[in-house]
DRENNU-737456 format. One record per residue (C-alpha): x, y, z; residue in three letters. Coordinates in steps of 0.2 Angstrom, whole numbers, padded with zeros to 4 digits, always signed. Each point is the difference from the previous one (the first is absolute). Example, Ala and Ser with C-alpha at 12.3 -4.5 7.8 and 13.67 -1.06 7.14 Angstrom:
% DRENNU-737456
+0062-0022+0039Ala +0006+0017-0003Ser 
% end
This chain:
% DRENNU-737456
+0003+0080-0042Unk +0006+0018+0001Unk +0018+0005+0010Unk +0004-0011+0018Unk +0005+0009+0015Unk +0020-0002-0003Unk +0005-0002+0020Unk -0014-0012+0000Unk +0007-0014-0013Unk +0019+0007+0002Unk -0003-0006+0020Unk -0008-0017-0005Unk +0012-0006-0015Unk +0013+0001+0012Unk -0010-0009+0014Unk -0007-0014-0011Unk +0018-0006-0002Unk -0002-0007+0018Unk -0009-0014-0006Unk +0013-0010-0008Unk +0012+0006+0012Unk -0013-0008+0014Unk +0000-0018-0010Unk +0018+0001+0000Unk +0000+0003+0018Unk -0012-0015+0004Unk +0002-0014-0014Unk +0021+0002-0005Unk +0016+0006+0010Unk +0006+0019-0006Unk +0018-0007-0009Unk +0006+0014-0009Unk +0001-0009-0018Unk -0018-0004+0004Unk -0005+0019+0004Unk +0011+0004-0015Unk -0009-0013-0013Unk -0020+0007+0008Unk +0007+0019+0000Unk +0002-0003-0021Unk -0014-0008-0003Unk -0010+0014+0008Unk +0010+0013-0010Unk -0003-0008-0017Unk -0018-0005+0004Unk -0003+0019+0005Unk +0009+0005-0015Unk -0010-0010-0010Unk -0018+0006+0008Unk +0008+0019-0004Unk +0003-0004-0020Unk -0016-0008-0002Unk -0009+0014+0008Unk +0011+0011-0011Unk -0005-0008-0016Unk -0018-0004+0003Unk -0005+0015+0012Unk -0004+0020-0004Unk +0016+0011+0009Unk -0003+0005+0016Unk -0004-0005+0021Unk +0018-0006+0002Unk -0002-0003+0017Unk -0014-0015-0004Unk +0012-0007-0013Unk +0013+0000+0014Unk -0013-0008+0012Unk -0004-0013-0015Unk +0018-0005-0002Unk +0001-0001+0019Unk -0012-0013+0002Unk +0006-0010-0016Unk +0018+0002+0007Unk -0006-0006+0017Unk -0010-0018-0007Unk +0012-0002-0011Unk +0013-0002+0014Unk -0014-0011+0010Unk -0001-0012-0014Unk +0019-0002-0001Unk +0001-0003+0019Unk -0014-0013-0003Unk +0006-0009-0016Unk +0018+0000+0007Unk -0006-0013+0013Unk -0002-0014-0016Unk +0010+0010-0014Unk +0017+0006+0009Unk +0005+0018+0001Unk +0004+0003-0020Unk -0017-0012-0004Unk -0012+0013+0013Unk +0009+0015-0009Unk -0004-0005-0017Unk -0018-0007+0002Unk -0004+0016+0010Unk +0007+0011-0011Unk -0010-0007-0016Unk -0013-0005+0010Unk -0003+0019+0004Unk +0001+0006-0019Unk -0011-0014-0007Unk -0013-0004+0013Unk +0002+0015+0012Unk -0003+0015-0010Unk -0014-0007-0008Unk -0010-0003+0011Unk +0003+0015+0011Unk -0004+0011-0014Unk -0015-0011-0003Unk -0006+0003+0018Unk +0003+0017+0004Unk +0008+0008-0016Unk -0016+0009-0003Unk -0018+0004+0007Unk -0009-0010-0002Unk +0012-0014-0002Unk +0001-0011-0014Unk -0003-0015+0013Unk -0015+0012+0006Unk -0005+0003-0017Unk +0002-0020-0005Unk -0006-0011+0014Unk -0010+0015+0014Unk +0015-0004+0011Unk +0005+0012+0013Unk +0020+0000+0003Unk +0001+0015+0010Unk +0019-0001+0006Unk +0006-0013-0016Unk +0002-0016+0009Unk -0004-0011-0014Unk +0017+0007-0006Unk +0007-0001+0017Unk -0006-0015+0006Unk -0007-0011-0013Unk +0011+0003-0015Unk +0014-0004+0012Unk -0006-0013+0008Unk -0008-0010-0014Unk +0019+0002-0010Unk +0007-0004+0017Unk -0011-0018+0001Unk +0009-0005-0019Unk +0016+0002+0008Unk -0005-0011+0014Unk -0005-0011-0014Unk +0012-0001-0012Unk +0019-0008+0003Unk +0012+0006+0009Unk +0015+0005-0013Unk +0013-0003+0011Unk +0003-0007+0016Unk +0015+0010+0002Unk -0011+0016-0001Unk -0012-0004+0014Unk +0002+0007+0018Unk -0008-0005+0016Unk -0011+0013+0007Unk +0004+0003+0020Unk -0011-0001+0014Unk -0010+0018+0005Unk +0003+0007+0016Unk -0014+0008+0012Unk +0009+0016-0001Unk +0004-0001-0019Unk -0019-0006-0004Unk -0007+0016+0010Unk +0013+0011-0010Unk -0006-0006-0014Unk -0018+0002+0002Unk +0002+0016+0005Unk +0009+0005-0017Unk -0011-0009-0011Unk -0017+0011+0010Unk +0011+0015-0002Unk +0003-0004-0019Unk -0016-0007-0004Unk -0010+0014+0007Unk +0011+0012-0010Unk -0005-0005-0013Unk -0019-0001+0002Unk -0002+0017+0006Unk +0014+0006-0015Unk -0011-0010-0014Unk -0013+0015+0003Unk +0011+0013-0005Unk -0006+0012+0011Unk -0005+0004+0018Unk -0018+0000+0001Unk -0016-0005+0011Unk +0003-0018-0004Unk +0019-0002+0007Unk -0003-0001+0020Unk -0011-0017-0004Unk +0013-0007-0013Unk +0014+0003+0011Unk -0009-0007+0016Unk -0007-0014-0009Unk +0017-0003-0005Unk +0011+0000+0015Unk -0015-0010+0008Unk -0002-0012-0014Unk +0017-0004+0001Unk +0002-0001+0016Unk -0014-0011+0002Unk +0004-0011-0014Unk +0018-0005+0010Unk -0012-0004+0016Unk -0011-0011-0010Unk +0014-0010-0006Unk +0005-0003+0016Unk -0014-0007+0006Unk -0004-0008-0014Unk +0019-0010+0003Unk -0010-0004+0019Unk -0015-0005-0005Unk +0010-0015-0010Unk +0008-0005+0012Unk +0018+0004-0009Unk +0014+0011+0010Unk +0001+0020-0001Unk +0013+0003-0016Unk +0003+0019+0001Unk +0001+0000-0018Unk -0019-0001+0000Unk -0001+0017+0006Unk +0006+0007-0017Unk -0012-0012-0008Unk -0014+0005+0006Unk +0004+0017-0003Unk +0003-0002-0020Unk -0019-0009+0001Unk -0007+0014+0008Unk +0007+0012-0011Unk -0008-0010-0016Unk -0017-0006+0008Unk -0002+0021+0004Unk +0008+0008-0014Unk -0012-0002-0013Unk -0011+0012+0009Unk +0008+0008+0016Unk -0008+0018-0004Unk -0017-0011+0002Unk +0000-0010+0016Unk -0012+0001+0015Unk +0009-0005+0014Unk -0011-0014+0000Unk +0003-0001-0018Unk +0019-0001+0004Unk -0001-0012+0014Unk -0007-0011-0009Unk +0011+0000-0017Unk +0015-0002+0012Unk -0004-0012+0011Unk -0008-0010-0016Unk +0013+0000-0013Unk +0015-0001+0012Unk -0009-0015+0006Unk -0005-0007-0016Unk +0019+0003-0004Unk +0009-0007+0015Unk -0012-0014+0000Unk +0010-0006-0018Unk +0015+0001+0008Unk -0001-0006+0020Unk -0012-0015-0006Unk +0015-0007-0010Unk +0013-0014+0008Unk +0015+0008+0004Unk +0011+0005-0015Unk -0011-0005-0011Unk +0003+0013-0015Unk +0002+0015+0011Unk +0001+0014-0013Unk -0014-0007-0011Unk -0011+0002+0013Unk +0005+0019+0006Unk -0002+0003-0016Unk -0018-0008-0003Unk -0006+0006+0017Unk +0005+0020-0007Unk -0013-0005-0015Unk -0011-0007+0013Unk +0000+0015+0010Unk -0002+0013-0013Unk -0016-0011-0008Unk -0008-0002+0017Unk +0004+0022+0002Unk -0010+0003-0017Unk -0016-0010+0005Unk -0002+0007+0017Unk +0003+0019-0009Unk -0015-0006-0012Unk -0009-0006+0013Unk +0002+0016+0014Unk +0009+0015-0008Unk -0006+0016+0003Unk -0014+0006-0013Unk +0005-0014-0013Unk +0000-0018+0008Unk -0015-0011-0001Unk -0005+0006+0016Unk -0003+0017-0007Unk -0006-0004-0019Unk -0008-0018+0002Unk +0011-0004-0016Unk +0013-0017+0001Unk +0008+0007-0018Unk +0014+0007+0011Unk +0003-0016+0007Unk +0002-0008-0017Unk +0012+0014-0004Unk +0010-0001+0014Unk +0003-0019-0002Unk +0004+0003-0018Unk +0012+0013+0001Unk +0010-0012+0012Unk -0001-0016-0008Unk +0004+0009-0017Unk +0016+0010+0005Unk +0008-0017+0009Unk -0003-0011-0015Unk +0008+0015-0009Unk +0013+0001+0011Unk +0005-0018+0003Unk +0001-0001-0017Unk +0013+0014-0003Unk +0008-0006+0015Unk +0005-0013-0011Unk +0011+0010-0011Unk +0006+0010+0016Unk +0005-0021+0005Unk +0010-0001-0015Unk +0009+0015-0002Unk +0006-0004+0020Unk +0004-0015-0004Unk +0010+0004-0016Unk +0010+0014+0010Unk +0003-0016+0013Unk +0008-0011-0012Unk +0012+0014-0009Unk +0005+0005+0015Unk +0006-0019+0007Unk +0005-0005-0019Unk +0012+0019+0003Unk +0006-0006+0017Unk +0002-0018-0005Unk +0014+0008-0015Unk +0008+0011+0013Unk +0001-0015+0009Unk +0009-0010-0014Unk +0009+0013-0006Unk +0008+0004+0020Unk +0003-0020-0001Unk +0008+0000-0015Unk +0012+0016+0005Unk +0006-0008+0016Unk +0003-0017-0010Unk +0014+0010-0012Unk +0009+0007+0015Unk 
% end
């Protein structure tokens, strides 16, 4: 891919961390221990992306590394702050952490380790800014957790109502992060990053105004935390080929896939199964994103070519990777709920031990 422009990557990597900062804002109150516990799990999951790309890439463009690690640092922290909401602090912490090592970093290097791809190379997919790492590895491993048993009771904490003003907030850092990112994913400034970055910032935008009316068209009440949603759906139905979108072209993938995704979430009785369905309606999203890019994307879609064989890639590569996914997420399960049980079976001898103390006074 030949040297990135330094200032370029250096600038994004630091502004791609707004992302799970922008979730944190909207979906769980800042507690310090709770900062603490995402903050590690960004540092190991960066350090992590920095030694595989030390041991499976040639030397050199540090500043792309630093990028990479960014990113995994940044949806490794996401996932925590998502899986917390069933697992517990120390539960999100360890299945993010695994999750980013075992599911994570191979599907990012599958999707944008190399040109072409080995997900190009494979199915004819087109993943321009990696969100069938983003997106549907974490979602479909975020489903098994929805799944699966809860290890502890104890370990479980209520998520807290979103405000207006924290819902914005949190939009806004998750545009700012996610567009970071896909015009960083380049590498370099060139005649293609004024359409990525305005299809971005627009996308996104747009994707929290479809949720919202979505919400209305359902009849159900305005929740603010929908803004962020939409948002997160935007950024998968677009980011498979954001460089490639017509404004038409754009439109179309927003508006459809945040749609297609709200509509698996607002159609649902109240309560019913809240983070199984985000996480579904992200797969949903990204799905619906890949057939519109096969149907209009500059030069390449059907539109263009008259060929469907993109179609069938797209599809693929989506329904391939979230299989994959769900099935490590199972291991990522185990290992959480493993750490969740030594840790209560450690507190529950503290406990004895403190009660057997104060008895010999």
């Amino acid at each position: 891919m030949g040297e990135s422009d330094a200032t370029l990557q250096l600038v994004c990597a630091v502004l791609v961390l707004a992302v799970p900062a922008g979730l944190l804002t909207a979906v769980r109150p800042a507690a310090p221990r709770r900062l603490v516990t995402v903050a590690v799990v960004a540092l190991i999951a960066a350090a992590a992306s920095l030694a595989v790309d030390t041991v499976l890439s040639a030397p050199g463009d540090g500043p792309a590394r630093v990028l990479d690690a960014a990113l995994a640092g940044s949806v490794a922290a996401s996932v925590a702050v998502l899986a917390a909401l069933r697992l517990g602090r120390l539960g999100g912490a360890v299945f993010a952490v695994t999750w980013s090592i075992l599911v994570f970093q191979p599907v990012v290097a599958a999707v944008v380790g190399s040109v072409p791809s080995l997900v190009q190379t494979v199915f004819g997919a087109v993943d321009y800014a990696g969100v069938l790492a983003t997106h549907v590895a974490a979602a479909a491993s975020l489903v098994v957790v929805s799944l699966l048993p809860v290890p502890s009771r104890q370990s479980v904490t209520a998520s807290t109502p979103t405000t207006m003003g924290r819902a914005v907030v949190g939009t806004l850092l998750v545009t700012v992060g996610a567009a970071a990112w896909m015009v960083g994913v380049e590498r370099v400034v060139n005649a293609a990053t004024g359409r990525t970055l305005g299809n971005a910032v627009v996308g996104l935008l747009l994707g929290a105004l479809v949720w919202a009316l979505i919400e209305r068209i359902a009849g159900r009440a305005f929740a603010p935390a929908g803004l962020v949603a939409g948002a997160v759906l935007a950024w998968g139905s677009l980011g498979l080929g954001v460089a490639f979108l017509s404004p038409m072209a754009l439109g179309a993938s927003v508006v459809i896939g945040v749609a297609g995704g709200a509509a698996v979430v607002v159609r649902a009785r109240e309560g019913a199964h809240p983070q199984r369905r985000g996480a579904l309606a992200v797969i949903v999203a990204v799905a619906i994103g890949g057939l519109i890019l096969a149907l209009l994307a500059d030069g390449f879609g059907m539109a263009a070519t008259g060929s469907t064989a993109l179609v069938a890639g797209q599809l693929g590569a989506v329904i391939v990777i979230g299989l994959g996914s769900a099935a490590s997420g199972v291991l990522c399960w185990a290992l959480a709920a493993g750490a969740i049980t030594m840790n209560e079976r450690a507190r529950s001898a503290r406990a004895a031990r403190a009660q057997a103390h104060e008895g010999s006074d």
